[in-house]
Each structure stands twice: as structure tokens, then as C-alpha cells.
MDAnalysis code that builds the backbone (N, CA, C; Angstrom):
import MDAnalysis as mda
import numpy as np

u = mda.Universe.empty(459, n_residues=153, atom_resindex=np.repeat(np.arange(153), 3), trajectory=True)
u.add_TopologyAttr("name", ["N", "CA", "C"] * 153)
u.add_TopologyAttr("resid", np.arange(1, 154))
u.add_TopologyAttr("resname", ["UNK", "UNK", "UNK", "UNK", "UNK", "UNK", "UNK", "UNK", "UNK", "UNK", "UNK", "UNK", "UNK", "UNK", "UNK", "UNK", "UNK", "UNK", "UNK", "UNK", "UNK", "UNK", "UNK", "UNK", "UNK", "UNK", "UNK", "UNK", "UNK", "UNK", "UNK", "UNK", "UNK", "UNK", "UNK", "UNK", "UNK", "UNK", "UNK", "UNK", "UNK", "UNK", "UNK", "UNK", "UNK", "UNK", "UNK", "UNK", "UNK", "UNK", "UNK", "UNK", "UNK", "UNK", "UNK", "UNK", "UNK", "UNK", "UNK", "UNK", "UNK", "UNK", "UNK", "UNK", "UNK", "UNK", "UNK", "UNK", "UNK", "UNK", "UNK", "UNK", "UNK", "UNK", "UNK", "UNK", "UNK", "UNK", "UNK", "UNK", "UNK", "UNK", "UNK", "UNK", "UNK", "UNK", "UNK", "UNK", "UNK", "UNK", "UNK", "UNK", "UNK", "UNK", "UNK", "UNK", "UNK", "UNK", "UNK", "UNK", "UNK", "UNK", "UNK", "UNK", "UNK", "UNK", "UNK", "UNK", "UNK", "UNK", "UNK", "UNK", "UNK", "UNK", "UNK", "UNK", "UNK", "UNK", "UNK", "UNK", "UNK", "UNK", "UNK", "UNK", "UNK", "UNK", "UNK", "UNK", "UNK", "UNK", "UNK", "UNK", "UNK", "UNK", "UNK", "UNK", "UNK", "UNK", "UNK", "UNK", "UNK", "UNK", "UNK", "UNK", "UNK", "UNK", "UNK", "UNK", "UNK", "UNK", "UNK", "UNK", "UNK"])
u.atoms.positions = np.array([
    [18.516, 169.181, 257.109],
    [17.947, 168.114, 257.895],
    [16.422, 168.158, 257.748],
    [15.886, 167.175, 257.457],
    [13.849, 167.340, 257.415],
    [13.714, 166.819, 258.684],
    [12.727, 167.551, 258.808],
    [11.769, 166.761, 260.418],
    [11.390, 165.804, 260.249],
    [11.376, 165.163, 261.032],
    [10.526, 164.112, 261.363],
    [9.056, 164.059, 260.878],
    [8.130, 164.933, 260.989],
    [6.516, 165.227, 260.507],
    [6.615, 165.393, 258.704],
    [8.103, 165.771, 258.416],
    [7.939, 166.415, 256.828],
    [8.640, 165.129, 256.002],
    [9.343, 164.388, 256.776],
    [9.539, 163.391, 256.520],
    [8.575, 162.056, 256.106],
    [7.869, 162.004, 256.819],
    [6.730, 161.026, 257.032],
    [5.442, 162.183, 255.657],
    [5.665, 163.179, 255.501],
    [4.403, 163.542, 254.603],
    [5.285, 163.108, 253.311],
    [6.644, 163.673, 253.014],
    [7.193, 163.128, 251.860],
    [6.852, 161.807, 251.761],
    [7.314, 160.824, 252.473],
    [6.922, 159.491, 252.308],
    [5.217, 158.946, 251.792],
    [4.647, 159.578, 252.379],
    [3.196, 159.390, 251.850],
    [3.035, 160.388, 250.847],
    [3.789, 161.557, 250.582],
    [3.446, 162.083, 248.595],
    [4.121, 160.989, 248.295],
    [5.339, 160.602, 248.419],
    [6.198, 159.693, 247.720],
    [5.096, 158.460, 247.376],
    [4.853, 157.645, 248.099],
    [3.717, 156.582, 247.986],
    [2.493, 157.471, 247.148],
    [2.122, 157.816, 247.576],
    [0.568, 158.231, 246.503],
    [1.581, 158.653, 244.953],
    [2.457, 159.233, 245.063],
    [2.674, 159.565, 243.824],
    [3.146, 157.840, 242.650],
    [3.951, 157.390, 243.221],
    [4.124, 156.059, 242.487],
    [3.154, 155.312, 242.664],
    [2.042, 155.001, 243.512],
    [0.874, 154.097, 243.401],
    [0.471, 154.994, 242.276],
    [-0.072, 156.202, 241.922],
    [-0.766, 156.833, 240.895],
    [0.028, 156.507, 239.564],
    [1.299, 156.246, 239.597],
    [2.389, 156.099, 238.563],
    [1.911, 154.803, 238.135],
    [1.533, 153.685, 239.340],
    [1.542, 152.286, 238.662],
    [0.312, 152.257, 238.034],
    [-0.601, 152.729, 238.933],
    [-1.541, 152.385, 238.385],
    [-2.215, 152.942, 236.894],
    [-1.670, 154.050, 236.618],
    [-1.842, 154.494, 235.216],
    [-1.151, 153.743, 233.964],
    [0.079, 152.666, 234.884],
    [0.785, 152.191, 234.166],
    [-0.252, 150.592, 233.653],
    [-1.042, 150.428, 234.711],
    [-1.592, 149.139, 234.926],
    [-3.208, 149.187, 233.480],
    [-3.479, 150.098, 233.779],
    [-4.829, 150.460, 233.252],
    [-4.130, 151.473, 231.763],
    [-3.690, 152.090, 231.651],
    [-3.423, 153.123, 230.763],
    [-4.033, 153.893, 230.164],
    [-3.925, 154.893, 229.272],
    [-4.541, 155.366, 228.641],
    [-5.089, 154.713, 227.364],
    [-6.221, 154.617, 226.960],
    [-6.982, 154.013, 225.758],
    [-5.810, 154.796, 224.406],
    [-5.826, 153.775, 223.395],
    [-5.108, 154.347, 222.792],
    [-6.300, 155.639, 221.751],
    [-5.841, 156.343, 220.568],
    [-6.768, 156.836, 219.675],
    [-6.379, 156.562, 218.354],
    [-7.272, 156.990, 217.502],
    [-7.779, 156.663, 216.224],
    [-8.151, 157.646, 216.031],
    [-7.694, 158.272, 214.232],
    [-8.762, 158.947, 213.514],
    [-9.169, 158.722, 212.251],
    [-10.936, 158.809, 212.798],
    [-11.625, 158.388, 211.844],
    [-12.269, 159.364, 210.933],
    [-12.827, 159.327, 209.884],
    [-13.754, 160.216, 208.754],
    [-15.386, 159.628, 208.623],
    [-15.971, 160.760, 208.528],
    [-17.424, 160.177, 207.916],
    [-17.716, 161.374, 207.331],
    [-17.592, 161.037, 205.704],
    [-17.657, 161.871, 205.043],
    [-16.418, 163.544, 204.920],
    [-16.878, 164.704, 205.475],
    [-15.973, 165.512, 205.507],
    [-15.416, 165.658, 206.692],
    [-16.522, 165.111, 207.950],
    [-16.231, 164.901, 209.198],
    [-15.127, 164.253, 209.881],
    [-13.907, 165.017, 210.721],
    [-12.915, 164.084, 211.475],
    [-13.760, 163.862, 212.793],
    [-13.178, 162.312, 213.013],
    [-13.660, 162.214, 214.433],
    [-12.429, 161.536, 215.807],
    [-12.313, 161.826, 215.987],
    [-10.933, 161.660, 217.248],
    [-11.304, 160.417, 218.222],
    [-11.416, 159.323, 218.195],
    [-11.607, 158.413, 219.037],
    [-10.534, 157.606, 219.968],
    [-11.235, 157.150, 221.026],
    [-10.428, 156.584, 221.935],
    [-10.652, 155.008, 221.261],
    [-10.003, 154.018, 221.616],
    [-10.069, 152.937, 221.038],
    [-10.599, 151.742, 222.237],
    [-11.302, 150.875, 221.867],
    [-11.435, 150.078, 223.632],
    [-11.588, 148.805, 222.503],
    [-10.190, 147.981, 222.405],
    [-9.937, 146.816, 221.717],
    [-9.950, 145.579, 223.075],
    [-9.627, 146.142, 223.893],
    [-9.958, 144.515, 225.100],
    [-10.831, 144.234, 225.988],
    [-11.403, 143.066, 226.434],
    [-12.530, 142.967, 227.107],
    [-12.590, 144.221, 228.131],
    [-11.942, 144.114, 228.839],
    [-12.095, 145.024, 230.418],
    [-12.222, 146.503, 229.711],
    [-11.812, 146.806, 228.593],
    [-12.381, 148.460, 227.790],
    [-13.308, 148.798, 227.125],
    [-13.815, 147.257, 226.591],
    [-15.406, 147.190, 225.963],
    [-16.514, 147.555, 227.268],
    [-15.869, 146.600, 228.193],
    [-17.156, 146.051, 229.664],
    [-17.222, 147.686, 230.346],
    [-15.843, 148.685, 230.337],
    [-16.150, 149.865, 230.579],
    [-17.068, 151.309, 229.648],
    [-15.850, 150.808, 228.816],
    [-16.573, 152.051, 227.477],
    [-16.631, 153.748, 228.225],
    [-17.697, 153.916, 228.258],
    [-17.597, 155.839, 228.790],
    [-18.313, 155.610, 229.814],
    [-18.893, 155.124, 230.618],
    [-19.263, 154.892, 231.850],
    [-18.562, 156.059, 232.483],
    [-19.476, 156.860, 233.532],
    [-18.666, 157.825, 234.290],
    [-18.103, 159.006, 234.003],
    [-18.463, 159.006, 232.894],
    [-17.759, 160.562, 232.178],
    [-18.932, 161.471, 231.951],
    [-18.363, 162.898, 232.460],
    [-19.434, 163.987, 232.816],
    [-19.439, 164.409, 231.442],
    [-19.161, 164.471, 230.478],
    [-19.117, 164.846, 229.162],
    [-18.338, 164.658, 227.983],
    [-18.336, 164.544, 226.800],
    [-17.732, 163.947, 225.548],
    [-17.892, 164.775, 224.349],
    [-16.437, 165.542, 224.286],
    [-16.386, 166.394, 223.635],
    [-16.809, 166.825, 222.169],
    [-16.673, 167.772, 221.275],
    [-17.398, 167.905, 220.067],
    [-16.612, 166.972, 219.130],
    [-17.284, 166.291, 218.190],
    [-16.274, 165.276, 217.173],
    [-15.154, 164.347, 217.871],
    [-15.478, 163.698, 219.039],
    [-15.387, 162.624, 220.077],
    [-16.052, 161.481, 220.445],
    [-15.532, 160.181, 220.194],
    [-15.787, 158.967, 220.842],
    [-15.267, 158.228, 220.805],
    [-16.051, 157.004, 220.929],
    [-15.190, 155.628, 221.439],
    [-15.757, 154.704, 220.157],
    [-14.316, 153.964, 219.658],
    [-14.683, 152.915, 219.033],
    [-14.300, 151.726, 219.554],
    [-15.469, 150.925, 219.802],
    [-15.502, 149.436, 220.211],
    [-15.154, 148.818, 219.454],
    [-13.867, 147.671, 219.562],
    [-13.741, 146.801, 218.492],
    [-13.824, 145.343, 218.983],
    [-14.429, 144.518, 218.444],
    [-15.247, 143.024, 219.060],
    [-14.034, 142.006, 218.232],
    [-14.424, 141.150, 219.035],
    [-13.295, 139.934, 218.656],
    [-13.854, 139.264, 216.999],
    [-15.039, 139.184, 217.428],
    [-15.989, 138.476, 216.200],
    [-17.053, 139.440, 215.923],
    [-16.992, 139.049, 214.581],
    [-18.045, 139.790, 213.828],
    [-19.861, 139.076, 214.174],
    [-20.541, 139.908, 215.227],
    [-21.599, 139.333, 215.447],
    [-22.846, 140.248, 215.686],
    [-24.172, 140.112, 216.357],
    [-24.451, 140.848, 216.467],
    [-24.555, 141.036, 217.827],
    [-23.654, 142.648, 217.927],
    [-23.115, 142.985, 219.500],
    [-24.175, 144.059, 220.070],
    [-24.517, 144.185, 220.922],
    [-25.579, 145.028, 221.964],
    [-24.628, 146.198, 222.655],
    [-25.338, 146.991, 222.918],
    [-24.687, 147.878, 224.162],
    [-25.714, 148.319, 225.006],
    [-24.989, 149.448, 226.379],
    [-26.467, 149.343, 226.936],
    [-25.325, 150.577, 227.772],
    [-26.318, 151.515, 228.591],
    [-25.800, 152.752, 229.207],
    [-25.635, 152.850, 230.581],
    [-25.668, 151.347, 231.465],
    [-25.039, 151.368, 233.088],
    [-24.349, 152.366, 233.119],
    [-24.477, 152.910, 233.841],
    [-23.406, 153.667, 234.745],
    [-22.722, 154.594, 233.971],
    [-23.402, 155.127, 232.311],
    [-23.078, 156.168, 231.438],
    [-24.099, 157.290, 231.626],
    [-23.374, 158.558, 231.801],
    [-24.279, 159.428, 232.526],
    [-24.413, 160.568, 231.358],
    [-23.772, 160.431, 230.703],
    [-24.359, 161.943, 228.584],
    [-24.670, 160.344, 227.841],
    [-26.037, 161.226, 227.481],
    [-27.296, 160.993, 226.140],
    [-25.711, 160.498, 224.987],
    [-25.970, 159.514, 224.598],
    [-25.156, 158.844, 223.045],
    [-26.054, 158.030, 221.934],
    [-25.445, 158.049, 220.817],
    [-25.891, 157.454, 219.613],
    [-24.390, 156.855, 219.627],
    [-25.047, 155.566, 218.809],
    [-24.001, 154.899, 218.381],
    [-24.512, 153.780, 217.447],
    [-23.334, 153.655, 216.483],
    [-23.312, 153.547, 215.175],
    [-22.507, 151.628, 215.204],
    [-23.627, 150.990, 214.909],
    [-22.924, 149.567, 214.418],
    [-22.364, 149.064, 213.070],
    [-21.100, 149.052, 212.908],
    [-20.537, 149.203, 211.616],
    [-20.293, 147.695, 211.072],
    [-19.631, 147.145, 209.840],
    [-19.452, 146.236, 209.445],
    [-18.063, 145.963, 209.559],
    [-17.698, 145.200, 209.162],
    [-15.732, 145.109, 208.815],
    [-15.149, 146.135, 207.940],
    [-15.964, 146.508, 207.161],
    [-15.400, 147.615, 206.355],
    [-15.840, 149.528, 206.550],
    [-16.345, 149.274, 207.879],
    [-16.535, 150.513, 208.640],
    [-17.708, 150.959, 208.337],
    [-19.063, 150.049, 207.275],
    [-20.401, 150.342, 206.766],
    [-21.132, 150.906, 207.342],
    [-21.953, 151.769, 207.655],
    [-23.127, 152.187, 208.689],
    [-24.071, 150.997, 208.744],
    [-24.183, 149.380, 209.758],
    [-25.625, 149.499, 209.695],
    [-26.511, 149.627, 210.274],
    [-26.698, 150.483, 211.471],
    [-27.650, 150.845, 211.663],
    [-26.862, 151.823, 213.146],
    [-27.837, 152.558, 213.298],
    [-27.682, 153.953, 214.414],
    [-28.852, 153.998, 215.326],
    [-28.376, 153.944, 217.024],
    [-29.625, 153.676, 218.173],
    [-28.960, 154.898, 218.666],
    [-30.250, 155.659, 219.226],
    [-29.829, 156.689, 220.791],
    [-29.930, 156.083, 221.398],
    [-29.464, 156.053, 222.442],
    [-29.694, 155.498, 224.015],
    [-29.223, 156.507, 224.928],
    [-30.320, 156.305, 226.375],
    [-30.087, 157.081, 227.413],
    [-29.606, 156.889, 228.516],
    [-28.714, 157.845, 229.480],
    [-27.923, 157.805, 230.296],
    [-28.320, 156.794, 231.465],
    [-27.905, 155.873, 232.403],
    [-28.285, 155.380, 233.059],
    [-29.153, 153.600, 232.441],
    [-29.499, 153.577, 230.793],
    [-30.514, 152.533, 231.211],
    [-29.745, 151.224, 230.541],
    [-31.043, 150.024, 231.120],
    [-30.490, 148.774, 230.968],
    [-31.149, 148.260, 229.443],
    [-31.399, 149.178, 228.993],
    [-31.969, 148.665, 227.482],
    [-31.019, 148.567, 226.546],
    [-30.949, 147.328, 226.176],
    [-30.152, 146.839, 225.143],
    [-29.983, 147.728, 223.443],
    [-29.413, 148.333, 223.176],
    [-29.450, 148.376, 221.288],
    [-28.494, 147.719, 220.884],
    [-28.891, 147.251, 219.771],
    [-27.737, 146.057, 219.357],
    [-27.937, 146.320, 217.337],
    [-26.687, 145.489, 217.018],
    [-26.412, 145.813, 215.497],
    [-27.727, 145.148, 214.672],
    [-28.306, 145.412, 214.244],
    [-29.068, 144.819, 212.774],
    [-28.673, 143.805, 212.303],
    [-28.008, 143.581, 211.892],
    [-27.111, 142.109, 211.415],
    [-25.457, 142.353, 212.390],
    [-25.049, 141.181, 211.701],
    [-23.332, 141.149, 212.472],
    [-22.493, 142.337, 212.264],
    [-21.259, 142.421, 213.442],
    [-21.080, 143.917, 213.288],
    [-19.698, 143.980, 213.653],
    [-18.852, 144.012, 213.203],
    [-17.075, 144.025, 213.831],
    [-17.294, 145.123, 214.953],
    [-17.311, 146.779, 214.473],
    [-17.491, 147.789, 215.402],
    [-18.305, 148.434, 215.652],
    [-18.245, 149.426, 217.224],
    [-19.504, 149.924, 217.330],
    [-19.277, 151.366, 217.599],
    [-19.287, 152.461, 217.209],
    [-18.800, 154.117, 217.487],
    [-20.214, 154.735, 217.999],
    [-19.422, 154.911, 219.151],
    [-20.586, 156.102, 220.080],
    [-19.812, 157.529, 220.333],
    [-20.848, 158.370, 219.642],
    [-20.733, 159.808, 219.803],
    [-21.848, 159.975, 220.662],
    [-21.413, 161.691, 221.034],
    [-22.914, 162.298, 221.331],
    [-23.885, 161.820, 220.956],
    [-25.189, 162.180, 221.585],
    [-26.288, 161.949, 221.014],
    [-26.711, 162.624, 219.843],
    [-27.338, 162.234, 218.783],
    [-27.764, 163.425, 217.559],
    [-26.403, 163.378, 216.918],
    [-25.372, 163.304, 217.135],
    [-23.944, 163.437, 216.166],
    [-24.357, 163.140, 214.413],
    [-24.663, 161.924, 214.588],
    [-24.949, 161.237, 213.193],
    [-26.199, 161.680, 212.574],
    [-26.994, 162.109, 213.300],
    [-28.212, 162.211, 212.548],
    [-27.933, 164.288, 212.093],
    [-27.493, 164.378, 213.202],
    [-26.858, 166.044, 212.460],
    [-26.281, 166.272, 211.837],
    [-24.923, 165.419, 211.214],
    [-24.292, 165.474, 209.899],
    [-24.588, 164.308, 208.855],
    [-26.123, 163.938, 209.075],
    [-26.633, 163.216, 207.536],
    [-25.967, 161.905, 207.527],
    [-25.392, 161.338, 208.606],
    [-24.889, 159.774, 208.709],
    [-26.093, 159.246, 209.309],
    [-26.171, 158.117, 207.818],
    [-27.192, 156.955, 208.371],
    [-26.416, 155.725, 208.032],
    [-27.562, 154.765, 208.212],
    [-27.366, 152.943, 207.967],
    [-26.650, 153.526, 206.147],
    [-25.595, 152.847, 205.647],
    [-24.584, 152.742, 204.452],
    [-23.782, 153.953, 204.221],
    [-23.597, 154.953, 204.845],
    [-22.621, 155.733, 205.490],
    [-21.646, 154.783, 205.995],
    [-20.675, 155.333, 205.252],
    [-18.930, 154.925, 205.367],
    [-18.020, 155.623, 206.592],
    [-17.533, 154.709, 207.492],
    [-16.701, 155.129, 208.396],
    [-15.278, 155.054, 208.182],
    [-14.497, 155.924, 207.456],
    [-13.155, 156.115, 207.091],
    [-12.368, 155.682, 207.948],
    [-11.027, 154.695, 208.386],
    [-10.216, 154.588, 209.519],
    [-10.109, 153.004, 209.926],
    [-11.279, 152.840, 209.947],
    [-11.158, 151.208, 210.832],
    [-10.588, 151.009, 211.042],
    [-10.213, 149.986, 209.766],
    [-9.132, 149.641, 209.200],
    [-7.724, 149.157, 209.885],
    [-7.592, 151.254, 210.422],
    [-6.032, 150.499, 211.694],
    [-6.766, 150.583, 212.806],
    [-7.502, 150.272, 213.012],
    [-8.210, 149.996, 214.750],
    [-7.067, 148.799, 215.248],
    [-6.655, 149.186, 216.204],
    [-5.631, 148.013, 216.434],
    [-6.901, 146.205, 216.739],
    [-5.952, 145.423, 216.894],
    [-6.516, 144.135, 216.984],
    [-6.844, 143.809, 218.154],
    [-8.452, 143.760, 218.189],
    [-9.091, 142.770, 219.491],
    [-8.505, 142.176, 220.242],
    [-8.692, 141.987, 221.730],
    [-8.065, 141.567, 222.618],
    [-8.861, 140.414, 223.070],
])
């Protein structure tokens, strides 16, 4: 027989546990990708739809070694980013359709300053800060993978 008091706490694990169920179901996990630059693997999360671009890494206390996010844009244009509410130092890399380097901005935690692609840009990969410039990736540096980036949302 449960009590009455152990009853009513099951019921509220019960509730928190399936609200946590839906809602992971609602939002999900970003899918991943792996990409190459050069001898380098890099393990990325993927953010193909608006509401995963508009987030990106916002909020995350840290981003592991040979880790990030690849942004993938509906149109090939020239796309900006900017570090609201992103709290670790990143570089990130504006690529072409065929995963081209063209061009690489640091940007810092917290600001509203825009970096944006050089010319038009399908994707945009943010690592750590320094990532690219520590393993010799610049602007025409090849990003291995794209390719299956799943399709824009």
C-alpha cells in the first residue's frame, strides 16, 4: 500500500519525469557530423533550422577539444554571426558550398559585433577560439564533410 505523501511525490517524479521526456522530445538533440580539415577530425553538432541557427552555443560553459557547431543557411549569402548570450572566446570559419575556407573572425563572449562571410557563404563552423589559426587553417582551406550536412530548414 503507498501513503498518501509518497503517493503524491511519485506523481510529481512521474510528471517532471515525462515533461523532461517531452520536452527533449520537442527540442532534441542537434544532430552531428564529421568533418576533416586537413588531418584534423572535427565532431560537430549540426544547427540546420532557424530556431538552431538563432541559438547556436549560447550558454555553454565550454566546448570541447576538436568540437563545434556547423551552421547551415538556407541560401548561399553573406551571413553574420554575433556572441549574445555566448559565454567561451570562438573563431569561426565562413565556408562556401563546397566547404572552402573564406574567411576566419574571433569573436568574443558576450558581444553584439557582427562578423560576417567575405563574400556569400552556405556554412559557418565555430570552434574554439585560435582552433584554426593553430592548425594552419586559413581563407582556401578545405572543410571535408559538408556535403552530408543534412538540408536547411
Amino acid at each position: 500500500m503507498i501513503l498518501p505523501i509518497a503517493r503524491t511525490a511519485y506523481r510529481n517524479w512521474f510528471a517532471c519525469v515525462t515533461l523532461l521526456g517531452m520536452a527533449s522530445m520537442a527540442f532534441g538533440e542537434l544532430p552531428t557530423l564529421e568533418l576533416t580539415a586537413g588531418l584534423y577530425r572535427i565532431e560537430t553538432e549540426v544547427a540546420a533550422s532557424d530556431a538552431n541557427r538563432r541559438v547556436g552555443l549560447m550558454h555553454r560553459e565550454r566546448l570541447a577539444t576538436n568540437r563545434g557547431m556547423l551552421f547551415v543557411f538556407p541560401e548561399v549569402s553573406a551571413h553574420c554571426m554575433w556572441m549574445k548570450n555566448t559565454l567561451i572566446p570562438l573563431s569561426v570559419a565562413f565556408l562556401d558550398e563546397d566547404g572552402k575556407v573564406i574567411n576566419i573572425a574571433d569573436m568574443t563572449p558576450h558581444s553584439l559585433d557582427s562578423h560576417c562571410a567575405g563574400r556569400p557563404a552556405r556554412f559557418a563552423l565555430e570552434m574554439n577560439q585560435g582552433w584554426f589559426s593553430g592548425k594552419g587553417i586559413g581563407p582556401g582551406s578545405r572543410i571535408g564533410g559538408v556535403a552530408k550536412a543534412p538540408r536547411p530548414q
